[in-house]
TORZABA-900627 format. One record per atom (N, C-alpha, C, O, CB): x, y, z; residue in three letters. Coordinates in steps of 0.2 Angstrom, whole numbers, padded with zeros to 4 digits, always signed. Glycine has a CB too. Example, Ala and Ser with C-alpha at 12.3 -4.5 7.8 and 13.67 -1.06 7.14 Angstrom:
TORZABA-900627
+0066-0028+0039ALA+0062-0022+0039ALA+0066-0016+0039ALA+0071-0017+0042ALA+0057-0022+0045ALA+0064-0011+0035SER+0068-0005+0036SER+0064+0000+0039SER+0067+0006+0040SER+0070-0003+0029SER
This chain:
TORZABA-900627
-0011-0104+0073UNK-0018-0104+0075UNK-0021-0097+0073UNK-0018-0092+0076UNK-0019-0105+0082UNK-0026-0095+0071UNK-0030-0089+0069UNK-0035-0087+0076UNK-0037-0091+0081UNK-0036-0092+0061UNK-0035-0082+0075UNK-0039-0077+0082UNK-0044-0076+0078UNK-0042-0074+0073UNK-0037-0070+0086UNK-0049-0077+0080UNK-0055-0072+0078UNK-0054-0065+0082UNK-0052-0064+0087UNK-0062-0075+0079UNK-0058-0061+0078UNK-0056-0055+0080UNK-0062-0052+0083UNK-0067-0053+0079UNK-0053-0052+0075UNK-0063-0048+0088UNK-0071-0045+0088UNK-0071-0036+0089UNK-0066-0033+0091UNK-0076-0049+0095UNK-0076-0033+0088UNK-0075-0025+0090UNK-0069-0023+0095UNK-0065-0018+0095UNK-0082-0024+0093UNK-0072-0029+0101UNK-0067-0026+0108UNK-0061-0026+0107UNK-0058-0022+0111UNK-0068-0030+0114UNK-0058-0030+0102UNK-0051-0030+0100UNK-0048-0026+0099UNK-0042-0027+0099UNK-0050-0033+0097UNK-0052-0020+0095UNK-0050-0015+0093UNK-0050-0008+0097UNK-0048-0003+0095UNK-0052-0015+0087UNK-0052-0010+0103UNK-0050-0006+0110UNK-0042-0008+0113UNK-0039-0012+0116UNK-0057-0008+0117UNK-0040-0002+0112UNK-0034-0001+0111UNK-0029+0004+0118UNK-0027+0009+0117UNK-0033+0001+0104UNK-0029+0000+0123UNK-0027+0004+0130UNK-0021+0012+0127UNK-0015+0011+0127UNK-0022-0003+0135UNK-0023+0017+0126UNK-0019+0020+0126UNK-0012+0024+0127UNK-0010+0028+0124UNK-0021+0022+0127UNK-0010+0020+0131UNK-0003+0019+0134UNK-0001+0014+0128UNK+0005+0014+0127UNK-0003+0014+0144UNK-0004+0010+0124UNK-0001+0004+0120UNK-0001+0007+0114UNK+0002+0004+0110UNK-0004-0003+0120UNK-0005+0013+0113UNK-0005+0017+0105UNK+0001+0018+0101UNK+0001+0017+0095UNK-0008+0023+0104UNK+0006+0020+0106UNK+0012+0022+0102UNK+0017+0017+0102UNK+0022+0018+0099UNK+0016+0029+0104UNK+0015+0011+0104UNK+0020+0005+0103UNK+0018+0002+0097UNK+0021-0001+0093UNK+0019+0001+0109UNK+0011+0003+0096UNK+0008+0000+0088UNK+0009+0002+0083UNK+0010-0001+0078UNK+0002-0001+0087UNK+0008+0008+0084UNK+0012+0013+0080UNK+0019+0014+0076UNK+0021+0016+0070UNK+0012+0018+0083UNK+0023+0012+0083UNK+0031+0012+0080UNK+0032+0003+0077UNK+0036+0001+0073UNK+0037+0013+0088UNK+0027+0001+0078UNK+0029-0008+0078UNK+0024-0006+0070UNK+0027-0009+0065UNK+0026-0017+0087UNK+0020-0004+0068UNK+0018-0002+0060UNK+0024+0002+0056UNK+0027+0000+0051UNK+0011+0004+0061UNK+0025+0006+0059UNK+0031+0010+0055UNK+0036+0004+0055UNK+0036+0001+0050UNK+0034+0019+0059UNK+0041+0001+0059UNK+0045-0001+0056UNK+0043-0007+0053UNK+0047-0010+0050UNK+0050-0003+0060UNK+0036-0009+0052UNK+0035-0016+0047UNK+0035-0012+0040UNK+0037-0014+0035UNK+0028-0022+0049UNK+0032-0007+0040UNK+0033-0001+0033UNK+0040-0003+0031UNK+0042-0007+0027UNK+0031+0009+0034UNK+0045+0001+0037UNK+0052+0002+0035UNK+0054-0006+0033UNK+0057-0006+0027UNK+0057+0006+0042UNK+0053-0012+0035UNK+0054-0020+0032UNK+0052-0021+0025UNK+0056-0023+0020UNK+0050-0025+0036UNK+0044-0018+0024UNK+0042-0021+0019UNK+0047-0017+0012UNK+0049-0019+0007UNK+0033-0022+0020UNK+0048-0012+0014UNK+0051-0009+0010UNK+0059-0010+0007UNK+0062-0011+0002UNK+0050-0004+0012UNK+0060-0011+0015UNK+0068-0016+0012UNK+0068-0023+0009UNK+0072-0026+0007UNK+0074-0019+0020UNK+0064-0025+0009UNK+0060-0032+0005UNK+0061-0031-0002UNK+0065-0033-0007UNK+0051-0033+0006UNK+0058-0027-0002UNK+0055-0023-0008UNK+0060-0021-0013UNK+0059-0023-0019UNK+0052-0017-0007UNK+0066-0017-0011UNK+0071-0014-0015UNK+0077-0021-0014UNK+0082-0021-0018UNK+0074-0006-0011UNK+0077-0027-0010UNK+0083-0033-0013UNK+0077-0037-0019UNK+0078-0041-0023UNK+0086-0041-0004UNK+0073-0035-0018UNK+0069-0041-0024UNK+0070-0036-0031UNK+0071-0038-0036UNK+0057-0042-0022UNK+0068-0028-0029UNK+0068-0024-0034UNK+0075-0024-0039UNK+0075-0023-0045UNK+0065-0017-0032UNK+0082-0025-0034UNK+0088-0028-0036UNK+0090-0033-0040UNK+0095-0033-0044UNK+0090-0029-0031UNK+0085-0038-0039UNK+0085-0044-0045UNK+0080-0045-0051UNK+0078-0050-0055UNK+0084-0051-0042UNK+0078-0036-0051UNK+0074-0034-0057UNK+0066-0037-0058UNK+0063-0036-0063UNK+0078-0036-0063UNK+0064-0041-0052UNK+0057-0044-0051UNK+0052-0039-0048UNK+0051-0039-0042UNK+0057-0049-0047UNK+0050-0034-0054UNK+0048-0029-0052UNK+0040-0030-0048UNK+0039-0027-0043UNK+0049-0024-0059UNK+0036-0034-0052UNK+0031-0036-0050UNK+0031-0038-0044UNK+0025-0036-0042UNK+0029-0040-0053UNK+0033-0041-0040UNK+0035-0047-0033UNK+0038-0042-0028UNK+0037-0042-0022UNK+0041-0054-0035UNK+0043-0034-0033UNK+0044-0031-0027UNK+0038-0025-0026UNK+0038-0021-0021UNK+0050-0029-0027UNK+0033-0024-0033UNK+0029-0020-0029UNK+0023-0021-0024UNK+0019-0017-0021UNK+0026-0016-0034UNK+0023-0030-0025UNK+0019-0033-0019UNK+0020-0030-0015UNK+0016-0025-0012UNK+0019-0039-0017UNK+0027-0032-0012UNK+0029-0028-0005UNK+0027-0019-0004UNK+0025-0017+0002UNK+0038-0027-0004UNK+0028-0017-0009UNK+0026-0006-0010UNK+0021-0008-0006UNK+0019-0006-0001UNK+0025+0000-0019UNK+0016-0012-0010UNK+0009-0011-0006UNK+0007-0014+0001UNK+0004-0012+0006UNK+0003-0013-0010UNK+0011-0018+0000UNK+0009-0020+0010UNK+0011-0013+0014UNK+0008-0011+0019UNK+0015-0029+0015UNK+0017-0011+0011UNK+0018-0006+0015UNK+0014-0001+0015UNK+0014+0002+0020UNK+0023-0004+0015UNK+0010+0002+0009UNK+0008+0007+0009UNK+0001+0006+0013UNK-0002+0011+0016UNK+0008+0009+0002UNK-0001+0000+0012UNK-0006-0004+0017UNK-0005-0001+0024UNK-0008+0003+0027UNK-0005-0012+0016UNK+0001-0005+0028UNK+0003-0003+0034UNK+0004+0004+0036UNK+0003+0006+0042UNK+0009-0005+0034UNK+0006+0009+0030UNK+0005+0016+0033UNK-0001+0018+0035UNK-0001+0021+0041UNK+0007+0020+0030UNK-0007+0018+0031UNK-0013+0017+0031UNK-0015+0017+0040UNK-0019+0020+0044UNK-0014+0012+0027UNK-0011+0011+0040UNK-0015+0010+0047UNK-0012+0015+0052UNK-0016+0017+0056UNK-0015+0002+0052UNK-0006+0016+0051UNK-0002+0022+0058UNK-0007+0026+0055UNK-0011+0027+0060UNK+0009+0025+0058UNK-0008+0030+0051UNK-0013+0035+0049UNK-0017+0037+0054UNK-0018+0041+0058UNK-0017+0034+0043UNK-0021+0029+0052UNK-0027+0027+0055UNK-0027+0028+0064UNK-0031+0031+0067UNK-0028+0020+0053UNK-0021+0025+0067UNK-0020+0024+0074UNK-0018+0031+0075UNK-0021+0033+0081UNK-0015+0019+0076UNK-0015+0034+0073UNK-0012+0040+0075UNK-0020+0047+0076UNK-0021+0051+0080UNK-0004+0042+0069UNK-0024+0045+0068UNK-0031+0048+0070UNK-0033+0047+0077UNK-0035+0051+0081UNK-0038+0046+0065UNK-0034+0039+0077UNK-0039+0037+0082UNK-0036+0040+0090UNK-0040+0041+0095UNK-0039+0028+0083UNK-0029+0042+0091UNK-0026+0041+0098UNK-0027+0050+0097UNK-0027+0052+0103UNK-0017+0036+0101UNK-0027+0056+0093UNK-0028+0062+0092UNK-0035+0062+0095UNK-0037+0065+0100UNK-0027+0063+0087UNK-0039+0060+0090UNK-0047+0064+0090UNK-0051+0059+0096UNK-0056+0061+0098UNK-0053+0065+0081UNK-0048+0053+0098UNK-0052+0048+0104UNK-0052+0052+0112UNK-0047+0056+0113UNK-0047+0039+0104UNK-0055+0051+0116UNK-0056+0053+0120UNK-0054+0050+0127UNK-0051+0052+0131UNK-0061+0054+0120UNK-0056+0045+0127UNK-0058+0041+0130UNK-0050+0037+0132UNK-0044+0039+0131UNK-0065+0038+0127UNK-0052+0029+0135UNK-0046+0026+0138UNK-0051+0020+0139UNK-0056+0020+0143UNK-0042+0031+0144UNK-0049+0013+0135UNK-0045+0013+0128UNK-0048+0019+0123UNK-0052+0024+0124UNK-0046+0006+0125UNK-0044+0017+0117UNK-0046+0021+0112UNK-0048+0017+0107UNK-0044+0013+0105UNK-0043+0025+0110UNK-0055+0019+0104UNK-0059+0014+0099UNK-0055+0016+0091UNK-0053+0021+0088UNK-0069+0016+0098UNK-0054+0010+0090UNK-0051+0011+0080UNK-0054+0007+0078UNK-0057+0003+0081UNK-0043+0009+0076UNK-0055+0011+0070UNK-0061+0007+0066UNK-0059+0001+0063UNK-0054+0001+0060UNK-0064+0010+0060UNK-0062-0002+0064UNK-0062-0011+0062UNK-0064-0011+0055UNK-0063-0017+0053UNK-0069-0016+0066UNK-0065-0008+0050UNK-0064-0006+0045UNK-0058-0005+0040UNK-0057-0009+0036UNK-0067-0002+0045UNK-0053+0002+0043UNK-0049+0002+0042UNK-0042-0002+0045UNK-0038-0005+0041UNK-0049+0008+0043UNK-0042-0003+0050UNK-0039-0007+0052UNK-0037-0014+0047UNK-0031-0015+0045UNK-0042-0008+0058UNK-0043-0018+0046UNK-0041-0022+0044UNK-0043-0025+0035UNK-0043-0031+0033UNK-0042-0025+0049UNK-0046-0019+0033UNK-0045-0020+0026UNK-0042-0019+0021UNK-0039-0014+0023UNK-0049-0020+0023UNK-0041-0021+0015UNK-0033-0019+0011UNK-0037-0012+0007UNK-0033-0007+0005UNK-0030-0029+0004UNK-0042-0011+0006UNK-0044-0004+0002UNK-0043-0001+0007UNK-0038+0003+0006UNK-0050-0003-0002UNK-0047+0002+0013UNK-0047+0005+0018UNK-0040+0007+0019UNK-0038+0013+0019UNK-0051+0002+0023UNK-0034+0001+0019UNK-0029+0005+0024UNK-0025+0009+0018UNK-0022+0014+0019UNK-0022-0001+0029UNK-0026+0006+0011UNK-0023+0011+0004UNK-0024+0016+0006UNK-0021+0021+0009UNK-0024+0010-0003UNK-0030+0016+0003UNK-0038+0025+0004UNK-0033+0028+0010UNK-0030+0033+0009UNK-0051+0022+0008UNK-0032+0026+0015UNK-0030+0031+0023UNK-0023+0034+0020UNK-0020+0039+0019UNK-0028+0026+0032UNK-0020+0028+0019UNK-0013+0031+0016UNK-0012+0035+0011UNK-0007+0037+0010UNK-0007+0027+0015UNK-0015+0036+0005UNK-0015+0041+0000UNK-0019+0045+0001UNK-0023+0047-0003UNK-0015+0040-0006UNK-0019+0049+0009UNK-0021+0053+0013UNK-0015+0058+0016UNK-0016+0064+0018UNK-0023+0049+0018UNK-0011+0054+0015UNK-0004+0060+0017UNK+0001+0055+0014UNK+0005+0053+0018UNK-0003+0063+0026UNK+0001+0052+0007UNK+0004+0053+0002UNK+0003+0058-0004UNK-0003+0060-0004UNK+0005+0047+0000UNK+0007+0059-0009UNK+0006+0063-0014UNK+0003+0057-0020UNK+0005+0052-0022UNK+0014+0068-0017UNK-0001+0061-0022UNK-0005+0057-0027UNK+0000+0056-0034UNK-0003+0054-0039UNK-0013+0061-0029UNK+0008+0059-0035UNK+0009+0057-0041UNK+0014+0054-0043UNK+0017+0052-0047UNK+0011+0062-0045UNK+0013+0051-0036UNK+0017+0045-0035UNK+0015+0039-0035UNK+0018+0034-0031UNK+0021+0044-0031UNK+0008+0039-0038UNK+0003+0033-0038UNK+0005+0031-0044UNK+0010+0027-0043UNK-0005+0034-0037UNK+0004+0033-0049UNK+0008+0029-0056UNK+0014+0027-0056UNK+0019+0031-0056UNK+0009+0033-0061UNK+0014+0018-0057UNK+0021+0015-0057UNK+0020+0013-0065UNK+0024+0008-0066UNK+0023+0007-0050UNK+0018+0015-0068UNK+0018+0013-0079UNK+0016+0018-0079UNK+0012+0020-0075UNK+0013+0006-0084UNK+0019+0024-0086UNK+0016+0029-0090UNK+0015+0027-0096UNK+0020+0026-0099UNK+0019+0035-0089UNK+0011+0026-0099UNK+0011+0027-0104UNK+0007+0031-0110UNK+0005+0030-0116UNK+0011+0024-0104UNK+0008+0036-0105UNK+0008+0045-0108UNK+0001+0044-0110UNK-0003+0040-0108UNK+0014+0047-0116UNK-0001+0049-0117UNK-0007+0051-0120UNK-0008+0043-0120UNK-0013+0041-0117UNK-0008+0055-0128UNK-0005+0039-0122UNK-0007+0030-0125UNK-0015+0027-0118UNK-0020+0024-0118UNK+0005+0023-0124UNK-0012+0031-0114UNK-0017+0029-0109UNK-0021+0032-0105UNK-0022+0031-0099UNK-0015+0027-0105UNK-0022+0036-0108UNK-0029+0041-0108UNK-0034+0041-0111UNK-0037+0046-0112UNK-0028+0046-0108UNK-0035+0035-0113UNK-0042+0034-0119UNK-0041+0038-0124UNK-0046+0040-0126UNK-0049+0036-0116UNK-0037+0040-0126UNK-0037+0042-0133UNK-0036+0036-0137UNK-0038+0037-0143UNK-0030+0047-0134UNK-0035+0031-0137UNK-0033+0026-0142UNK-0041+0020-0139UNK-0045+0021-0134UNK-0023+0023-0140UNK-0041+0016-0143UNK-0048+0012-0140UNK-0043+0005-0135UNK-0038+0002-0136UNK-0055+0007-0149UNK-0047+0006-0131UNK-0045+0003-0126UNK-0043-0006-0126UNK-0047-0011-0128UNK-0050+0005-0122UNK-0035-0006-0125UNK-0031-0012-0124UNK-0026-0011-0132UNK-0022-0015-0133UNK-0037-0020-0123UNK-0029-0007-0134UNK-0022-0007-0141UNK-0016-0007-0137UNK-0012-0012-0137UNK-0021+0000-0146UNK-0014+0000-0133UNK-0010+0000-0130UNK-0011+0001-0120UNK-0016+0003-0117UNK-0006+0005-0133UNK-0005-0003-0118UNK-0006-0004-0110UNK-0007+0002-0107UNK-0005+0007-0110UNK-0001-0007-0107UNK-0011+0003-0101UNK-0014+0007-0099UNK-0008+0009-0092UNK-0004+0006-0090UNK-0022+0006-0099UNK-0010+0016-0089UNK-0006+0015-0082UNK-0007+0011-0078UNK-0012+0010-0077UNK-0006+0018-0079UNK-0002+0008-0075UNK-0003+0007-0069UNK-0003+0011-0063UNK+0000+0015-0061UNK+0001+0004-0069UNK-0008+0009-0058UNK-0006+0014-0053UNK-0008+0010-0046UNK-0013+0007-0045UNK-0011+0022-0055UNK-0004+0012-0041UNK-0002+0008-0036UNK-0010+0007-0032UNK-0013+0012-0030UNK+0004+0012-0031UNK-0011+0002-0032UNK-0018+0001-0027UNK-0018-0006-0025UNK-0015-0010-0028UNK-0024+0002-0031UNK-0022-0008-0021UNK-0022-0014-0014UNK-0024-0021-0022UNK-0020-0026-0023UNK-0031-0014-0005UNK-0030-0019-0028UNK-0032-0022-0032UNK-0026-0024-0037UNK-0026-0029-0040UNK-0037-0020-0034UNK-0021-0020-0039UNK-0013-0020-0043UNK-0011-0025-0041UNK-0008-0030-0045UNK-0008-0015-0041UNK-0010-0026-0032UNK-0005-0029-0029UNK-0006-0036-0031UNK-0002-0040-0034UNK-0005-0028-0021UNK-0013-0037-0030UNK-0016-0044-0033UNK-0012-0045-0039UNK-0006-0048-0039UNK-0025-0044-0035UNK-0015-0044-0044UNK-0014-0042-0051UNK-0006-0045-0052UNK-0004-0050-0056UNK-0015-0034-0052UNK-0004-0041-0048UNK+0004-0041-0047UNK+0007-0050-0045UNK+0011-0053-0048UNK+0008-0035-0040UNK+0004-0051-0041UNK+0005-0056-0036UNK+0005-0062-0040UNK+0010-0066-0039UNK+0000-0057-0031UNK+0000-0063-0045UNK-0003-0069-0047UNK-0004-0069-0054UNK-0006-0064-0058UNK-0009-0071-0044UNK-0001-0078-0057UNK-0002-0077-0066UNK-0008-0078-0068UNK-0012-0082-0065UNK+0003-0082-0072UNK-0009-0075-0075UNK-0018-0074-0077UNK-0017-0076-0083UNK-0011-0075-0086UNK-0022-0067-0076UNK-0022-0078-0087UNK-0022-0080-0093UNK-0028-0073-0097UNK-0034-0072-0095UNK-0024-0089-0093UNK-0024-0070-0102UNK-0027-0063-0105UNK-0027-0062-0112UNK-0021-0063-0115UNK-0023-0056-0102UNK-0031-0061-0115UNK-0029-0058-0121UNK-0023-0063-0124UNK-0017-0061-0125UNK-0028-0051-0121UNK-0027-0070-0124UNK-0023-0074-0128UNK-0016-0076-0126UNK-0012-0078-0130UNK-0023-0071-0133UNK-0014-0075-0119UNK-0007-0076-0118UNK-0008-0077-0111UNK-0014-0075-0108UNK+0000-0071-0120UNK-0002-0080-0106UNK+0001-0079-0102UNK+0004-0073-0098UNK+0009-0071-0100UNK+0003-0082-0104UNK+0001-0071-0092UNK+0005-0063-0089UNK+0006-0063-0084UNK+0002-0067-0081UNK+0002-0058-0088UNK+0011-0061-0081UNK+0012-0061-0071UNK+0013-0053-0072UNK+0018-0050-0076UNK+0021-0067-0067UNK+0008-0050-0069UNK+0008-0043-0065UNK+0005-0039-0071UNK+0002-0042-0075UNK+0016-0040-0063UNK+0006-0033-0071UNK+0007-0027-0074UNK+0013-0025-0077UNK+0018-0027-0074UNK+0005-0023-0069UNK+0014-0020-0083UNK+0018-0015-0083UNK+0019-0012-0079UNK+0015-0009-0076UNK+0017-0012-0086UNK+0027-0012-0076UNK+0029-0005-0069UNK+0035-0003-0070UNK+0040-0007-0071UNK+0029-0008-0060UNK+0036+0003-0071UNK+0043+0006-0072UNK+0048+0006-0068UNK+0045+0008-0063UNK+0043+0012-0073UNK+0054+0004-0066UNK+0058+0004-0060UNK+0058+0010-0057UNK+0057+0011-0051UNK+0065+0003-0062UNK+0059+0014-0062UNK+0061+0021-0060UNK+0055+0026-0056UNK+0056+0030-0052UNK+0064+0025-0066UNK+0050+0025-0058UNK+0043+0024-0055UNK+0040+0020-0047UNK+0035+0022-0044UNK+0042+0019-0060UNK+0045+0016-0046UNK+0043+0013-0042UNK+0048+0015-0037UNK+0046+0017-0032UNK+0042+0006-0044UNK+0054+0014-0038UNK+0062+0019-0035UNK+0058+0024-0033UNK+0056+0024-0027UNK+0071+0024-0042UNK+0056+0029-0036UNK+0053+0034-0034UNK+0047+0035-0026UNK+0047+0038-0021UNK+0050+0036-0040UNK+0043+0030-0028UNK+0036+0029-0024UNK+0040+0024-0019UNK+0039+0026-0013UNK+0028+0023-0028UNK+0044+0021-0019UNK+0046+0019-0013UNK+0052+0023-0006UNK+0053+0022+0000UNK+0049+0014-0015UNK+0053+0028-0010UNK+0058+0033-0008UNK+0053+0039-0003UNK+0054+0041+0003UNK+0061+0036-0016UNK+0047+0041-0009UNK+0041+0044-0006UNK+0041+0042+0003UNK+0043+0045+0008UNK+0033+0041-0011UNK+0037+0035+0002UNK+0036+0031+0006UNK+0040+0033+0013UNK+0039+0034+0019UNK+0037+0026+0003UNK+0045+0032+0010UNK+0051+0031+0017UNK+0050+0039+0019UNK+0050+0041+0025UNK+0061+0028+0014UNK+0049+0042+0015UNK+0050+0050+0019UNK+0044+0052+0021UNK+0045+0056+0026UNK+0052+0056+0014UNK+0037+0050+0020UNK+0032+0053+0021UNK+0031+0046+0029UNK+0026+0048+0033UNK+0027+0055+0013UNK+0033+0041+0029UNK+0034+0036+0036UNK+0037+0040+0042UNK+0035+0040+0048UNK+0040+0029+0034UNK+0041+0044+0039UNK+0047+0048+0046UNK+0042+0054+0048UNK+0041+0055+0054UNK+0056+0051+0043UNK+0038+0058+0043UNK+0035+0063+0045UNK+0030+0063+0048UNK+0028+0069+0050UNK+0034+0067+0041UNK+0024+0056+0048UNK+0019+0056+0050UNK+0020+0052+0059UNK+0016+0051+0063UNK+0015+0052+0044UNK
């Protein structure tokens, strides 16, 4: 059954912030173990779905951990915004991620507009609209596609990031 959801909902008794918080971090730390048994059977696309729910999820500890800092009061208001949209919670978390671990495909000068665009594939780079992308087959330029180009080693990397910059925040 679906809740609707309303402003008030997102008054959040203060005593209950760091329980949401830890129950966000360990669904990060899941989606990520998700992530690396899928990334194991070389389904690189299907495991970077998971990178971004998590990077999604950190997003929100970002988010909660602002709100129960700079809030005053008791409850404490979080934005209904961030909380619950998939660009908002990315945008928060490459807030205190490093941005050079947003590229999961390089493909060097080839993708940097030096070349006219779609000769060669362009970067990839980790975002809530990728995940889609990733998720689901499309019909493009005359063929069949599921995902994006994504480097393993690329993505090993950003997920590793993750897990460390989860423990520090």
């Amino acid at each position: 059954m679906a809740i609707a959801k309303k402003q008030e909902d997102r008054l959040i008794p203060r005593k209950l912030m760091q329980k949401g918080i830890d129950l966000c971090k360990q669904n990060v730390s899941d989606f990520l173990n998700d992530a690396c048994t899928i990334l194991a059977q070389g389904r690189l696309n299907h495991a970077y779905v998971f990178v971004e729910f998590a990077i999604e999820e950190l997003g929100k500890v970002v988010m909660l951990e602002e709100a129960l800092k700079t809030g005053i009061g008791d409850p404490v208001a979080v934005n209904e915004d961030v909380f619950t949209k998939h660009n908002k919670k990315s945008e928060k978390a490459w807030t205190v991620l490093d941005s050079k671990y947003r590229t999961i495909f390089d493909e060097g000068c080839f993708g940097e507009g030096v070349w006219e665009r779609g000769v060669f594939q362009q970067n990839t780079e980790a975002s809530h609209k990728t995940r889609c992308e990733c998720a689901f087959v499309d019909f493009t330029g005359s063929q069949w596609v599921l995902g994006r180009d994504i480097k393993k080693s690329l993505l090993q990397e950003l997920i590793r990031h993750i897990e460390n910059v989860t423990k520090e925040v």
